[in-house]
ZATORNU-43496 format. One record per residue: residue in three letters; chain; x, y, z of N, C-alpha, C in turn. Coordinates in nm, 4 decimals. Atoms other than C-alpha are relative to their C-alpha. Layout:
BEGIN
("ala","A",(X,Y,Z),(X,Y,Z),(X,Y,Z))
...
***
This chain:
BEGIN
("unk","A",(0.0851,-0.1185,0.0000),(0.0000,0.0000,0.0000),(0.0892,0.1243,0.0000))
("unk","A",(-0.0368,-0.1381,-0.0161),(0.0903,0.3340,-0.1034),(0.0241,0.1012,0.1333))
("unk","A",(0.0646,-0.1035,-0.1138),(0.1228,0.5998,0.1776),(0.0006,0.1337,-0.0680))
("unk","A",(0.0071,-0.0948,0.1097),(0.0284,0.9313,0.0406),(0.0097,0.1131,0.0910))
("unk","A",(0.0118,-0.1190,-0.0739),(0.0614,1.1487,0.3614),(0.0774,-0.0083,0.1647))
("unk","A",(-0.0442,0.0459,-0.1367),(0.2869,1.2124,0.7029),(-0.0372,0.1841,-0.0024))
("unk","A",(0.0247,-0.1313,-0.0435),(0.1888,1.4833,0.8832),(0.0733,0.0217,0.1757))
("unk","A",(-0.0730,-0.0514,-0.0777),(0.3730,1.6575,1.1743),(-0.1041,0.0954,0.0777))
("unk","A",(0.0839,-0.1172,-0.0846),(0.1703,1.8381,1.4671),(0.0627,0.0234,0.1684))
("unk","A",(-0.0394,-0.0571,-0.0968),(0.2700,2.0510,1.7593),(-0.1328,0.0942,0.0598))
("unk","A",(0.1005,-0.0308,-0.0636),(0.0272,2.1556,2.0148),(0.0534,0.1208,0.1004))
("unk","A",(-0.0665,-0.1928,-0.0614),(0.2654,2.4353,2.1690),(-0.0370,-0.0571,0.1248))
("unk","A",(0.0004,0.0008,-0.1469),(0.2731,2.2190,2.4803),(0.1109,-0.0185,0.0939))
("unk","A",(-0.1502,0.0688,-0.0663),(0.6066,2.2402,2.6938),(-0.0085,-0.1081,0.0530))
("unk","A",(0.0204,0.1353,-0.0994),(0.6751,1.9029,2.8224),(0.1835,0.0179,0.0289))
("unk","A",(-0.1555,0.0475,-0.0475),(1.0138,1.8971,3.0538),(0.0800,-0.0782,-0.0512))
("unk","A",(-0.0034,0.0673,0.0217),(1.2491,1.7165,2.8915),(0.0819,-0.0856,0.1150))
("unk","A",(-0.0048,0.0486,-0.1724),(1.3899,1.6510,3.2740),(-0.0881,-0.0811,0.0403))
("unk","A",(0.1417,0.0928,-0.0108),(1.0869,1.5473,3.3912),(-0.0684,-0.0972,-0.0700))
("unk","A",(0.0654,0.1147,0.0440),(0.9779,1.3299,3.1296),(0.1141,-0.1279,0.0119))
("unk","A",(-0.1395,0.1115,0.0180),(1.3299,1.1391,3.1303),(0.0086,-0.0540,0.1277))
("unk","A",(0.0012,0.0632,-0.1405),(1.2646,1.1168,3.5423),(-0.1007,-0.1013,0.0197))
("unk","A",(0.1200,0.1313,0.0140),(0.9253,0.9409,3.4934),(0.0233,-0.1098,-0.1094))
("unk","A",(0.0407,0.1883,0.1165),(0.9910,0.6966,3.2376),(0.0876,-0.0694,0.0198))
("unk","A",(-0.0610,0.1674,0.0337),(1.0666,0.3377,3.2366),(-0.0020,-0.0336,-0.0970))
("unk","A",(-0.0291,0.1001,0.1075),(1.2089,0.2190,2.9542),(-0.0052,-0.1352,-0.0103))
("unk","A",(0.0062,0.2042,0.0108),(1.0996,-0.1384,2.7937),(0.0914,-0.0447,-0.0870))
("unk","A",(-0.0972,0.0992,0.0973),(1.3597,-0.3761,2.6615),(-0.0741,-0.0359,-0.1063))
("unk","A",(0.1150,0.0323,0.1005),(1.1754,-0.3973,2.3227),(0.0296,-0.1849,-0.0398))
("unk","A",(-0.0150,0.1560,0.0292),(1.1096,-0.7757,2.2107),(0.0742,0.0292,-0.1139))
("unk","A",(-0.0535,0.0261,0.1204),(1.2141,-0.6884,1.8366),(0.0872,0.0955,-0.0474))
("unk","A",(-0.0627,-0.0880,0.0459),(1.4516,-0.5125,1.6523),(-0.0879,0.1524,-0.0598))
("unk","A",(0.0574,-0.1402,0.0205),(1.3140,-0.1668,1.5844),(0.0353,-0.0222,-0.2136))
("unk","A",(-0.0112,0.0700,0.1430),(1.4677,-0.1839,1.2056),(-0.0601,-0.1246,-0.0214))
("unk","A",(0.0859,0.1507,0.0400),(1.3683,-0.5144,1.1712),(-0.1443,0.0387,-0.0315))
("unk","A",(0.1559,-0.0529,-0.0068),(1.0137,-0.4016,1.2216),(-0.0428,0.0933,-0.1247))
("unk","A",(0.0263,-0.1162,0.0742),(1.0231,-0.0750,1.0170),(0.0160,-0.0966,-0.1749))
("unk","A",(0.0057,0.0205,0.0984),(1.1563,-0.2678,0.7318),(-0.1001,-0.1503,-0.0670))
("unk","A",(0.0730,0.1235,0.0150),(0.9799,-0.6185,0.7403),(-0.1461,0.0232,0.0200))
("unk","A",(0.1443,0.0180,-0.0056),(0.6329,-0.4931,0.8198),(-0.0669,0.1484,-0.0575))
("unk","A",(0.1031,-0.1026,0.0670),(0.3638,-0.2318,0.6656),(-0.0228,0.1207,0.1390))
("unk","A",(0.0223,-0.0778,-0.1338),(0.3289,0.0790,0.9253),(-0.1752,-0.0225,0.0103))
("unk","A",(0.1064,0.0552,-0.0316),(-0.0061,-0.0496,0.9662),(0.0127,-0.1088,0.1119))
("unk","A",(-0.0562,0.1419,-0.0810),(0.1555,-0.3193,1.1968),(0.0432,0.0701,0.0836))
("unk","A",(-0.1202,-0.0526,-0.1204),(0.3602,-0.0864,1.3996),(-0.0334,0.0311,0.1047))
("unk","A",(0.1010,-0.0531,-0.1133),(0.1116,0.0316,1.6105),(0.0283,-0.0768,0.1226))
("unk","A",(-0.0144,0.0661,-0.1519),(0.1408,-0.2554,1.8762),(0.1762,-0.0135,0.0183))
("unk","A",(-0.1376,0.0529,0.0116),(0.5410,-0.2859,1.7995),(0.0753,0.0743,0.0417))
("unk","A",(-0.0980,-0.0778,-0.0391),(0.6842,0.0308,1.8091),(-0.0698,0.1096,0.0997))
("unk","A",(-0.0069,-0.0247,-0.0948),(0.6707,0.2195,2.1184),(0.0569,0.1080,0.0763))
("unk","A",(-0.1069,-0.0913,-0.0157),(0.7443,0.5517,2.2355),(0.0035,0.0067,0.1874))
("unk","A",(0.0420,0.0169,-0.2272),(0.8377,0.4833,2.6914),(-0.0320,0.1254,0.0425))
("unk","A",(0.0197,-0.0914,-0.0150),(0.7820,0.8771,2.7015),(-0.1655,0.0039,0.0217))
("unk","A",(0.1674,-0.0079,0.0367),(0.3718,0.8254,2.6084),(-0.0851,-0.0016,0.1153))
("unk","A",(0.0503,0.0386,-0.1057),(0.2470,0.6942,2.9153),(-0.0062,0.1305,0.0815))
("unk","A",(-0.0286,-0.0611,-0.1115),(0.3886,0.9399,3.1689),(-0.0165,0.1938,-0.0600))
("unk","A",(0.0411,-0.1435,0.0199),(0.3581,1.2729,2.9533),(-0.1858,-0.0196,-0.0442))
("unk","A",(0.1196,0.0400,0.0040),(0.0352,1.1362,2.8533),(-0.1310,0.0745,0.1172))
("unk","A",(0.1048,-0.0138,-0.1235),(-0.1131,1.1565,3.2108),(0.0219,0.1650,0.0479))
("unk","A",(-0.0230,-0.1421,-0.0194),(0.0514,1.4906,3.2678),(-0.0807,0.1412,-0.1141))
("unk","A",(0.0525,-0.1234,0.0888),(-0.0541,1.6916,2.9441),(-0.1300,-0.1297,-0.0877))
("unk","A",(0.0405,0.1095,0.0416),(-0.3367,1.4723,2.8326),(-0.0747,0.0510,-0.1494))
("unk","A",(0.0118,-0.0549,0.1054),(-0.4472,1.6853,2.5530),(0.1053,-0.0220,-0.1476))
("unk","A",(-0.1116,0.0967,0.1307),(-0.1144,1.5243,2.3475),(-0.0322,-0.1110,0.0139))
("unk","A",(0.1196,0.1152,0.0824),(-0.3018,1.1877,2.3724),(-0.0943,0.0142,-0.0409))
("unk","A",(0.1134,-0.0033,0.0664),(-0.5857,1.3301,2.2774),(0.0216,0.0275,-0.1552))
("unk","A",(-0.0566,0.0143,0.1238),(-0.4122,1.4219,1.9485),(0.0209,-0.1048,-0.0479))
("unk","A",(-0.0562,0.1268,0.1183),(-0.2293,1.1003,1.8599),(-0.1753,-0.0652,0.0057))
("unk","A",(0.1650,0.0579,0.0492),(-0.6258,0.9278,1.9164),(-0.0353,0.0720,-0.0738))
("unk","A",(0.0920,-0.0551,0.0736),(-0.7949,1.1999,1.7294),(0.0499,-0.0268,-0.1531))
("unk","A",(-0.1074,-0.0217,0.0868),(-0.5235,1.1136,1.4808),(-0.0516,-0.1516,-0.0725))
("unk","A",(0.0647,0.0975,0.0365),(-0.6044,0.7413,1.4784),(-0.1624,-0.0446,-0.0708))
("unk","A",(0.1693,-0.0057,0.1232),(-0.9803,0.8290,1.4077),(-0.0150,0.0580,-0.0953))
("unk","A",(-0.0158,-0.0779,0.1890),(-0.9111,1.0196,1.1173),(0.0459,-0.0973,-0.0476))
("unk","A",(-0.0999,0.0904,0.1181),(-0.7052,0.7105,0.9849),(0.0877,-0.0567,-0.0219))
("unk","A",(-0.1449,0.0024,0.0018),(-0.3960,0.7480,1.0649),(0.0594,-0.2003,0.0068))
("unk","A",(-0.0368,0.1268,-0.0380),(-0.2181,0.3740,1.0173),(0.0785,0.0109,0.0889))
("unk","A",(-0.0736,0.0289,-0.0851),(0.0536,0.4843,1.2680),(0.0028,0.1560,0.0238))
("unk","A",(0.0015,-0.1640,-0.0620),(0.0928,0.7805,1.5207),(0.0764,-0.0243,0.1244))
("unk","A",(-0.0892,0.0325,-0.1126),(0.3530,0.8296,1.7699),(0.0786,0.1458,0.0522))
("unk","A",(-0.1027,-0.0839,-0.0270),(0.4978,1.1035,1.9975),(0.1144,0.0242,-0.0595))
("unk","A",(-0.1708,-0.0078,0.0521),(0.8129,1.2504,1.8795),(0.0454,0.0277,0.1261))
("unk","A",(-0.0279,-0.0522,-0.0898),(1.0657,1.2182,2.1502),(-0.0356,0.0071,0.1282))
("unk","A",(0.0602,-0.0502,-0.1459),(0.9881,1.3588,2.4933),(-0.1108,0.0523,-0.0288))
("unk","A",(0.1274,-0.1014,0.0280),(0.6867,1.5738,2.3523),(0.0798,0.1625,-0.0839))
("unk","A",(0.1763,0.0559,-0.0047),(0.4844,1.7117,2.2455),(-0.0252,0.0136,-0.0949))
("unk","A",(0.0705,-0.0183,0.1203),(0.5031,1.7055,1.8958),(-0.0291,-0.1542,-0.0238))
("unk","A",(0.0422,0.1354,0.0866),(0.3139,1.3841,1.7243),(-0.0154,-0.0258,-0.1362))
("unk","A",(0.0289,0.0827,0.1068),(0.3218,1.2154,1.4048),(-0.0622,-0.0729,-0.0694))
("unk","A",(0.0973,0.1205,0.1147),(0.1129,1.0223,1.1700),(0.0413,0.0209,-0.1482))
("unk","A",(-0.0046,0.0681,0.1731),(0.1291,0.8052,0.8397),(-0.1447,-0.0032,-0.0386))
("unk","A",(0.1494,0.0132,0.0081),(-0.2100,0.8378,0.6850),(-0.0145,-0.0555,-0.1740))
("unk","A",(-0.0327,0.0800,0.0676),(-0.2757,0.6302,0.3564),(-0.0834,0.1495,-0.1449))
("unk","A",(0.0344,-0.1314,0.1083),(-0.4585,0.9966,0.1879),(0.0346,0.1054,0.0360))
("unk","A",(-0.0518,-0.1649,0.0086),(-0.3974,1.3708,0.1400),(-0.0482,0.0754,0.0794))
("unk","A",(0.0651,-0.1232,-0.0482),(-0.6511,1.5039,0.3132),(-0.0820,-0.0612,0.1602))
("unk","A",(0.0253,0.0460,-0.1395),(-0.7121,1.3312,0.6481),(0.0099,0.0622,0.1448))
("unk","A",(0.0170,-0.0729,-0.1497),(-0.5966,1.5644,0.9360),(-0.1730,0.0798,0.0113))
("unk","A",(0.1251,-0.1089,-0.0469),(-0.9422,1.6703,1.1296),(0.0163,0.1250,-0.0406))
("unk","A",(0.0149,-0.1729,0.0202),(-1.0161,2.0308,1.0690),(0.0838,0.0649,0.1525))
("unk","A",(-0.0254,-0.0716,-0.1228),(-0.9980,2.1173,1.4546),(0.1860,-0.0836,0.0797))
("unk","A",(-0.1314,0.0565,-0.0873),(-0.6270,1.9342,1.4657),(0.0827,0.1278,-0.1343))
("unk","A",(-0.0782,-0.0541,0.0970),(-0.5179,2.1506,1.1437),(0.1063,0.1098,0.0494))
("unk","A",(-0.0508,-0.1428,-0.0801),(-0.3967,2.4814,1.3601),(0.1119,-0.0581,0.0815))
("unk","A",(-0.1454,0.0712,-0.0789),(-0.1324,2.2494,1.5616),(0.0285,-0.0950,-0.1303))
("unk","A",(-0.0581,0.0602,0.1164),(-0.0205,2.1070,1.1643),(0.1512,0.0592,0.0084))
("unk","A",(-0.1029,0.0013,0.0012),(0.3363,2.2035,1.1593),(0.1086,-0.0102,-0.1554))
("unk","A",(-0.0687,0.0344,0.1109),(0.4440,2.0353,0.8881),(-0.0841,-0.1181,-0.0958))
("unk","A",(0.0340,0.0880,0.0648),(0.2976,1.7867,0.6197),(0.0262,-0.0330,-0.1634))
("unk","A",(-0.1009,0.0795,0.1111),(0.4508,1.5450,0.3051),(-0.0969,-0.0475,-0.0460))
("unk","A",(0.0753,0.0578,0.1126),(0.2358,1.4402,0.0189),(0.0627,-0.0995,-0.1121))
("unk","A",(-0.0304,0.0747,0.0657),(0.3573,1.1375,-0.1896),(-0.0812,0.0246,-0.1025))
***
């Protein structure tokens, strides 16, 4: 499958990057990270790849999970914090998929 769209969004929310590096537990991932990216469809990645930051800024600014979900119901096959925060990411498989009310925290976006 084609992908025809990554889009880049920032919600202009400081997240410590102190503080997020004090709360998180990092998981020993089961699989190779490459391995993954190249052997499977980002439609797959969702349960695989893993950002240990998500959880703990999550509960703190919860308005950046409400993005990567609002992100998933538009479409998105894969969506993932960048980093410590609080910008997020998505692969979306068309052009014109970001919600309306996520467009104003758009940043950046790539059209295949």
């Amino acid at each position: 499958m084609l992908f025809r769209s990554l889009v880049l969004l920032n919600p202009g929310i400081h997240v410590s990057t102190g503080e997020a590096y004090k709360n998180c537990k990092p998981a020993r991932p089961q699989e190779s990270l490459l391995q993954i990216i190249e052997n499977l469809p980002p439609e797959k990645w969702k349960s695989k790849i893993i950002n240990d930051f998500e959880n703990n800024v999550f509960l703190k600014h919860p308005q950046i999970g409400r993005i990567k979900q609002e992100l998933y119901e538009a479409g998105a096959v894969f969506s993932l914090m960048s980093g410590s925060g609080s910008s997020v990411y998505a692969i979306f498989k068309s052009r014109h998929a970001v919600p309306a009310k996520l467009k104003k925290h758009v940043i950046w976006q790539g059209f295949l």
